[in-house]
N, CA, C and O atoms as CSV, one atom per row, in Angstrom:
chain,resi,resn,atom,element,x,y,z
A,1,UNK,N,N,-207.905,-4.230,146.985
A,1,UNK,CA,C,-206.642,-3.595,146.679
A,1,UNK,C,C,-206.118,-2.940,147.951
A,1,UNK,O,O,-206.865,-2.292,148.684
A,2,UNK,N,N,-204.890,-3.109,148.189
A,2,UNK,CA,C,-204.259,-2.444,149.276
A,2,UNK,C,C,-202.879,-1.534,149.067
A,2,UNK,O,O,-201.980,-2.019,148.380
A,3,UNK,N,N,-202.742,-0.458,149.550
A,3,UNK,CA,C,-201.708,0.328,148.957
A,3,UNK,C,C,-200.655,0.417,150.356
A,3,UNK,O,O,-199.696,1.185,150.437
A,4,UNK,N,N,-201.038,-0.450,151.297
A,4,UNK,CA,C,-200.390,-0.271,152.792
A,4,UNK,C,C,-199.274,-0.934,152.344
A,4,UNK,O,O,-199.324,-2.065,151.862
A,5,UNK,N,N,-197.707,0.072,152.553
A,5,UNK,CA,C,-196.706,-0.532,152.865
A,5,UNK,C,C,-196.500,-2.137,153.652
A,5,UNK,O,O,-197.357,-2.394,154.498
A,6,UNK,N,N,-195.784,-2.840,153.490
A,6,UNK,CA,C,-196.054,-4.036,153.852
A,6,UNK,C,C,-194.043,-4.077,154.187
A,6,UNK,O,O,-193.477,-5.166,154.282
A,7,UNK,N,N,-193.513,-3.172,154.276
A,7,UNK,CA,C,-191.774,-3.528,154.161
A,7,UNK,C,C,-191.568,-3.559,156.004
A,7,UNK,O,O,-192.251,-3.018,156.873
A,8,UNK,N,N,-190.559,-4.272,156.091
A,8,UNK,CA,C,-190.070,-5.018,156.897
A,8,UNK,C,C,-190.370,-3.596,158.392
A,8,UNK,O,O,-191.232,-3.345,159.234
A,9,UNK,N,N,-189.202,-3.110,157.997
A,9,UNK,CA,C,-189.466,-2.049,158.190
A,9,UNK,C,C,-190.507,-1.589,158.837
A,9,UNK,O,O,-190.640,-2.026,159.980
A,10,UNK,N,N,-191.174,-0.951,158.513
A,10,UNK,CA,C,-192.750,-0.380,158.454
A,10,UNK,C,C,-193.719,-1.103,159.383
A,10,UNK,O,O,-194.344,-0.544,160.284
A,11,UNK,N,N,-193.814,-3.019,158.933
A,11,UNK,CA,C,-194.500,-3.658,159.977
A,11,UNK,C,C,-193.261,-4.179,161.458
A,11,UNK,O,O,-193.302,-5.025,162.352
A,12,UNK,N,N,-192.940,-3.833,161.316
A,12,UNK,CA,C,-191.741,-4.224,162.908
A,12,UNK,C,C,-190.857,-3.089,163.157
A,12,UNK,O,O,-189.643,-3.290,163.127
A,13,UNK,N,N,-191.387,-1.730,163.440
A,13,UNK,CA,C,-190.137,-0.825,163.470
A,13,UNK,C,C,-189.417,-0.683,164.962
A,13,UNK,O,O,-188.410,-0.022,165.215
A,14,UNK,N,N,-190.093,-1.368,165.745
A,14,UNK,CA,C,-189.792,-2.067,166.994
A,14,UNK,C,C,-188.134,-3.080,166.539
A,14,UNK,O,O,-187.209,-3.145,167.348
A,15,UNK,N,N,-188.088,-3.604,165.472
A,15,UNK,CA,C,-186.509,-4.682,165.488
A,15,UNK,C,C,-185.819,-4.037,163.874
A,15,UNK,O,O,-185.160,-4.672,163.049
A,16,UNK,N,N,-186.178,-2.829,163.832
A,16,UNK,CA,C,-185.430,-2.265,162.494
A,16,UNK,C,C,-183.930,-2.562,163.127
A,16,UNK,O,O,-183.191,-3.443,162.688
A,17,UNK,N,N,-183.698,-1.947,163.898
A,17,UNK,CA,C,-181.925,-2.151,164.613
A,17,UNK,C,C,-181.475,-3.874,163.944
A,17,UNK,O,O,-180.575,-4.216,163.177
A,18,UNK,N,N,-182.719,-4.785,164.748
A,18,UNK,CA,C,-182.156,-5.994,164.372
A,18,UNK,C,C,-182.115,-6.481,163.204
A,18,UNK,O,O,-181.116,-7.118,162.870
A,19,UNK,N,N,-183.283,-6.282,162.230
A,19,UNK,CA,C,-183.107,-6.610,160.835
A,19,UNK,C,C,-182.094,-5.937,160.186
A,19,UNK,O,O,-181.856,-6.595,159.174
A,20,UNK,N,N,-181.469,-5.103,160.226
A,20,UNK,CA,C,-180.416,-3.965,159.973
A,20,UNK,C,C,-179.297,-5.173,159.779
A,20,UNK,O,O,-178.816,-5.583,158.722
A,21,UNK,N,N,-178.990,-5.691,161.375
A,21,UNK,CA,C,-177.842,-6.590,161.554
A,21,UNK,C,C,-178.104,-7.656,161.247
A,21,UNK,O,O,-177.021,-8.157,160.944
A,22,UNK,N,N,-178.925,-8.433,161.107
A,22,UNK,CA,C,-178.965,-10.027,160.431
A,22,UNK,C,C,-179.181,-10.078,159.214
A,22,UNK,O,O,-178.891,-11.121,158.628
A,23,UNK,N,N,-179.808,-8.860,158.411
A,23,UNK,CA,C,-179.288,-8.447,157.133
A,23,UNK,C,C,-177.955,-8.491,156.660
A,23,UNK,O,O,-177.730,-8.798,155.489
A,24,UNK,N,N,-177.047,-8.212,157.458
A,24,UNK,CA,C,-175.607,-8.233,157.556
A,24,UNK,C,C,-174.745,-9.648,157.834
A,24,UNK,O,O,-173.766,-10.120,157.256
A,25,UNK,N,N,-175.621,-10.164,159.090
A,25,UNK,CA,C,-174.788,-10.987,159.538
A,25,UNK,C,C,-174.934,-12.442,159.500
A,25,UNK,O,O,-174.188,-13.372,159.807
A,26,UNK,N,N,-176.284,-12.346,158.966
A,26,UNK,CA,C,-176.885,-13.668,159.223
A,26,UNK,C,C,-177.441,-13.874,157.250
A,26,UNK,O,O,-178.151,-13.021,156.718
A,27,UNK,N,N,-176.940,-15.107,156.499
A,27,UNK,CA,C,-177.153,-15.037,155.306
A,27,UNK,C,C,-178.762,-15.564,154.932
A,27,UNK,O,O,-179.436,-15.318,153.931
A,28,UNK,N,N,-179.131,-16.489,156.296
A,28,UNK,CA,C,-180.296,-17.079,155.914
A,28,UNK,C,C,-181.047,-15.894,156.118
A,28,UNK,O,O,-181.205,-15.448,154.981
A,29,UNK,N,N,-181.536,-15.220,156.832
A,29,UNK,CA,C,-182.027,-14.030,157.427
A,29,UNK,C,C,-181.878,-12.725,156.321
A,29,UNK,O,O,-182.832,-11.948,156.284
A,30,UNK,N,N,-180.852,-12.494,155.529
A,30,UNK,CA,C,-180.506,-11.688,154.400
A,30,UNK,C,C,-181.500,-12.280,153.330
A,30,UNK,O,O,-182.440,-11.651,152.845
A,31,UNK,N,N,-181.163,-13.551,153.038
A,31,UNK,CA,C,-181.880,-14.733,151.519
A,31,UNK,C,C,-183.500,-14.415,151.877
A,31,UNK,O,O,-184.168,-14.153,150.877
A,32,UNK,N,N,-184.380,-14.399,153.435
A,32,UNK,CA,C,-185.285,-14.237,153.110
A,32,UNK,C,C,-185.904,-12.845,153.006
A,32,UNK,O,O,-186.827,-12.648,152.216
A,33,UNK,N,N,-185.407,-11.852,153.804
A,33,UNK,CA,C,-185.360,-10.819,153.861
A,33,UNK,C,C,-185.630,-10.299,152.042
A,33,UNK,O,O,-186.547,-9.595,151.617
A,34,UNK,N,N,-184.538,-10.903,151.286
A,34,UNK,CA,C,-184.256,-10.090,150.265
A,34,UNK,C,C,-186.071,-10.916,149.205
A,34,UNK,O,O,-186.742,-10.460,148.279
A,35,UNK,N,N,-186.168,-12.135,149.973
A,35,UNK,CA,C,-187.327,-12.837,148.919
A,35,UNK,C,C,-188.669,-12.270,149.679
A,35,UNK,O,O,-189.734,-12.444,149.086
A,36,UNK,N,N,-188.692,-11.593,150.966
A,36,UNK,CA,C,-190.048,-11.147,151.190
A,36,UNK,C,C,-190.036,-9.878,150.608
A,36,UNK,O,O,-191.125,-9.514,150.164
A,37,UNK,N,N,-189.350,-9.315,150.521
A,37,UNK,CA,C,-188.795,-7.693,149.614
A,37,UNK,C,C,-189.727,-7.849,148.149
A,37,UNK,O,O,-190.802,-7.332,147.843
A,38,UNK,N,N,-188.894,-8.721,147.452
A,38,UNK,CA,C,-189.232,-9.291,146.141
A,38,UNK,C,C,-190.924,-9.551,146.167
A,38,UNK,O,O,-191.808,-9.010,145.502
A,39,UNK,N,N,-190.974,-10.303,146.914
A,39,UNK,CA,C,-192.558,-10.775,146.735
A,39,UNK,C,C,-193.785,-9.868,146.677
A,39,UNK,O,O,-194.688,-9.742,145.849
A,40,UNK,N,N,-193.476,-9.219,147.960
A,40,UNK,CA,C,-193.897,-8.047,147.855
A,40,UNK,C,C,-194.363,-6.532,147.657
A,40,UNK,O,O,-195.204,-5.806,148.186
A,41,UNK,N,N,-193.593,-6.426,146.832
A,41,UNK,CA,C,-193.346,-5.511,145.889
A,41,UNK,C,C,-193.908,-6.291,144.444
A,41,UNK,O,O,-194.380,-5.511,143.616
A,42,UNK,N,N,-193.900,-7.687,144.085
A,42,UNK,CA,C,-194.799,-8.190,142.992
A,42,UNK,C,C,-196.392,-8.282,143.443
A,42,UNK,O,O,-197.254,-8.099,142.584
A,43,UNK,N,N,-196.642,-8.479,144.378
A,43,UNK,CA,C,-197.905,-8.052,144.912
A,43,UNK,C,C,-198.605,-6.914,145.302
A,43,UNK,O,O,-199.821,-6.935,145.494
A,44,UNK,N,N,-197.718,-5.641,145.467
A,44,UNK,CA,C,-198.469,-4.687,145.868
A,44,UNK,C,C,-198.862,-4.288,144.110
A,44,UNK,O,O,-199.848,-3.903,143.481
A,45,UNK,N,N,-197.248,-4.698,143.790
A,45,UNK,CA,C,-197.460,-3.665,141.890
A,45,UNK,C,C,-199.360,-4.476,141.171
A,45,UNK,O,O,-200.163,-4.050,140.341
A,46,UNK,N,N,-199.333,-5.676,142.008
A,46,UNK,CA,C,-200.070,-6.007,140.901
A,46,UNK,C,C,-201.686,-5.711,141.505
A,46,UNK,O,O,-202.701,-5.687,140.810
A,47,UNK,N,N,-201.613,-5.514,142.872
A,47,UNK,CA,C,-202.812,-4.734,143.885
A,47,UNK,C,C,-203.226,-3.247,142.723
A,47,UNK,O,O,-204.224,-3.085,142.022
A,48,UNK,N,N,-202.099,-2.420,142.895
A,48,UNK,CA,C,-202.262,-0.985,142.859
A,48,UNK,C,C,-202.106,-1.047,141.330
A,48,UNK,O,O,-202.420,0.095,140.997
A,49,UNK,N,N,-201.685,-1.979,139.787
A,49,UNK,CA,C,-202.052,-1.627,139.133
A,49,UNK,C,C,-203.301,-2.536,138.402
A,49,UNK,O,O,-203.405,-2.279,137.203
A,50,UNK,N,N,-204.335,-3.625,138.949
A,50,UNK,CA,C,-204.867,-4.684,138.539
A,50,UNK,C,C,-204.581,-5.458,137.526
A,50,UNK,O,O,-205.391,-5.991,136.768
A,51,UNK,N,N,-203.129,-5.547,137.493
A,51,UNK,CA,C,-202.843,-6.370,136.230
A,51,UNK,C,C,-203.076,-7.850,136.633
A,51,UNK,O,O,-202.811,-8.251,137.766
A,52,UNK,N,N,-203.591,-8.658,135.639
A,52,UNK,CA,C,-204.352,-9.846,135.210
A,52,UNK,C,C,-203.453,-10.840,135.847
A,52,UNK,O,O,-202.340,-11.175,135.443
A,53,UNK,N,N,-204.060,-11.248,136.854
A,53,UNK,CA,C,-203.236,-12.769,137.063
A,53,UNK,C,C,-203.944,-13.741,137.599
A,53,UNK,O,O,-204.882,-13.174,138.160
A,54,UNK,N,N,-204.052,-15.050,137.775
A,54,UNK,CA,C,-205.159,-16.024,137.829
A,54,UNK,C,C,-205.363,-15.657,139.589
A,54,UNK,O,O,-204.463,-14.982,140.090
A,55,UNK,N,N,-206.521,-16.095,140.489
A,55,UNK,CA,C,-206.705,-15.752,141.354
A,55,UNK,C,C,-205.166,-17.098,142.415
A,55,UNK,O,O,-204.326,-16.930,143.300
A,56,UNK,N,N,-205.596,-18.148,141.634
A,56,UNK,CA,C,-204.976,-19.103,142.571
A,56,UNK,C,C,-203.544,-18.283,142.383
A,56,UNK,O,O,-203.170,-17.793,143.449
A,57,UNK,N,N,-202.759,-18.055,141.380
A,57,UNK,CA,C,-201.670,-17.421,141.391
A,57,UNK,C,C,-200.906,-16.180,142.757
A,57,UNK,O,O,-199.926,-16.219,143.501
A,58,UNK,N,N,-202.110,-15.121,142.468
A,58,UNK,CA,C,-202.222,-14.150,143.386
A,58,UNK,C,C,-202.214,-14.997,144.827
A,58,UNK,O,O,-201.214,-15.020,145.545
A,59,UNK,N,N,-203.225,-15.563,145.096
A,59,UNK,CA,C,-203.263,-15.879,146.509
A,59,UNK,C,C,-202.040,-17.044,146.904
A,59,UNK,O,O,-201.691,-17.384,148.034
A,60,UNK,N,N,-201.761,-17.306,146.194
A,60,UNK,CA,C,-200.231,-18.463,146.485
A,60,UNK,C,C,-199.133,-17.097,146.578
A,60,UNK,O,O,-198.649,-17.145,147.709
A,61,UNK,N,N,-198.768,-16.336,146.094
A,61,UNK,CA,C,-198.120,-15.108,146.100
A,61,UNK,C,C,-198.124,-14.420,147.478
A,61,UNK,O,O,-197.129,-14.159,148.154
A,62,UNK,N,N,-199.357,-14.180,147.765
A,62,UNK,CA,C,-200.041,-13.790,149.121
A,62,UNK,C,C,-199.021,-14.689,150.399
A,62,UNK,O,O,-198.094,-14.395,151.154
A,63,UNK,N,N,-199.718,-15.724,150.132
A,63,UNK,CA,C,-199.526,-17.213,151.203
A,63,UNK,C,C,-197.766,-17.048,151.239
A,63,UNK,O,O,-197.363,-16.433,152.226
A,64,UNK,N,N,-197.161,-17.321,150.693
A,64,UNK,CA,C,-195.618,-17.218,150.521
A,64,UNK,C,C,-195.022,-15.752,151.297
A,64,UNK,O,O,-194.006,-15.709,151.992
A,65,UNK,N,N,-195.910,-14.612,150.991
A,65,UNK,CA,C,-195.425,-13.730,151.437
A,65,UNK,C,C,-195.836,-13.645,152.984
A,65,UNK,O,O,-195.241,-12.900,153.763
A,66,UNK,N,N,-196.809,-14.399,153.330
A,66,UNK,CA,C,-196.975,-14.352,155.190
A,66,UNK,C,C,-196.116,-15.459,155.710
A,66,UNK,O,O,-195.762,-15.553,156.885
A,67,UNK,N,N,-195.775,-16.378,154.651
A,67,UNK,CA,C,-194.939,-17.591,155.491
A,67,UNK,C,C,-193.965,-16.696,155.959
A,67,UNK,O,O,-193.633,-16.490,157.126
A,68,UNK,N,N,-193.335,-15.938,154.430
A,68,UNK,CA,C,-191.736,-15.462,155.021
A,68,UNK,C,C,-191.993,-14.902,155.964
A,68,UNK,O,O,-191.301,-15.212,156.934
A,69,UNK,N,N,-192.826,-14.070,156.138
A,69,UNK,CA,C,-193.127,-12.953,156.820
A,69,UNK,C,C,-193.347,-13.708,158.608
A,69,UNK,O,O,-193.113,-13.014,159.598
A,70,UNK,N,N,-193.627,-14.581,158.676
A,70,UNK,CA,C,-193.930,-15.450,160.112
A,70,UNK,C,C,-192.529,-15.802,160.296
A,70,UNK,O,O,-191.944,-15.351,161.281
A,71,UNK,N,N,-191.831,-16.659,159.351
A,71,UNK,CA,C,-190.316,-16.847,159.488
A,71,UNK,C,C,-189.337,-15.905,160.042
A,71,UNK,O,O,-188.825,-16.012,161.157
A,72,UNK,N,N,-189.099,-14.927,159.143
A,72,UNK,CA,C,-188.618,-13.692,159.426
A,72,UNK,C,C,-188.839,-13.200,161.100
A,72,UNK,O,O,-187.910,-13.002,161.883
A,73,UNK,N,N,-190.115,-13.082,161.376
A,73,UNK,CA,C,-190.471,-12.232,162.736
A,73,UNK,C,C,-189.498,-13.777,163.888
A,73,UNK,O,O,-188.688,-13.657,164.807
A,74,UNK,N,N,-189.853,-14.528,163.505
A,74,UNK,CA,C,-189.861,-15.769,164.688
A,74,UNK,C,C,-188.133,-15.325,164.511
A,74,UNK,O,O,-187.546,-15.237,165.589
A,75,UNK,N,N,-187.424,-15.088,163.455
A,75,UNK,CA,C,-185.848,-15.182,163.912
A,75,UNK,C,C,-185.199,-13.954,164.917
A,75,UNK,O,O,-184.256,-14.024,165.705
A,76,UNK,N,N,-186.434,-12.354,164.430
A,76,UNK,CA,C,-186.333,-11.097,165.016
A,76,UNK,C,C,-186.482,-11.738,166.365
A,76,UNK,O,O,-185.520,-11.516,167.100
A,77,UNK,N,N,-187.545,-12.561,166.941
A,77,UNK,CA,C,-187.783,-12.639,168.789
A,77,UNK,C,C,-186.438,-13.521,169.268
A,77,UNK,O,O,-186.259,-13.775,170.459
């Protein structure tokens, strides 16, 4: 179980300025932004409250949330 913030934010506060503006300006960059948000926040809820979900489920949940999360950074550089 992990209770570590995981928001955009938080892990890159080095390009908050830039996620700020491609949040804004850029729609692909907004679309994933708003689906690593989502994801993660269904994963921490289900970390911090152990509610029941198959393991393969969880870890595909996981996996999706580092893709965006690799995506995302590669558009910040």
């Amino acid at each position: 179980m992990s209770d570590l913030n995981h928001s955009l934010y938080e892990d890159f506060p080095q390009h908050a300025a830039r996620i700020r503006q491609l949040k804004e300006e850029n729609e692909t960059f907004a679309r994933l932004a708003s689906e690593y948000h989502k994801l993660d926040h269904s994963v921490r809820g289900l970390e911090m409250r152990n509610v029941p979900t198959t393991d393969d489920n969880f870890e595909q949940m996981k996996r999706r949330r580092v893709q965006l999360k690799d995506q995302i950074l590669k558009m910040l550089q």
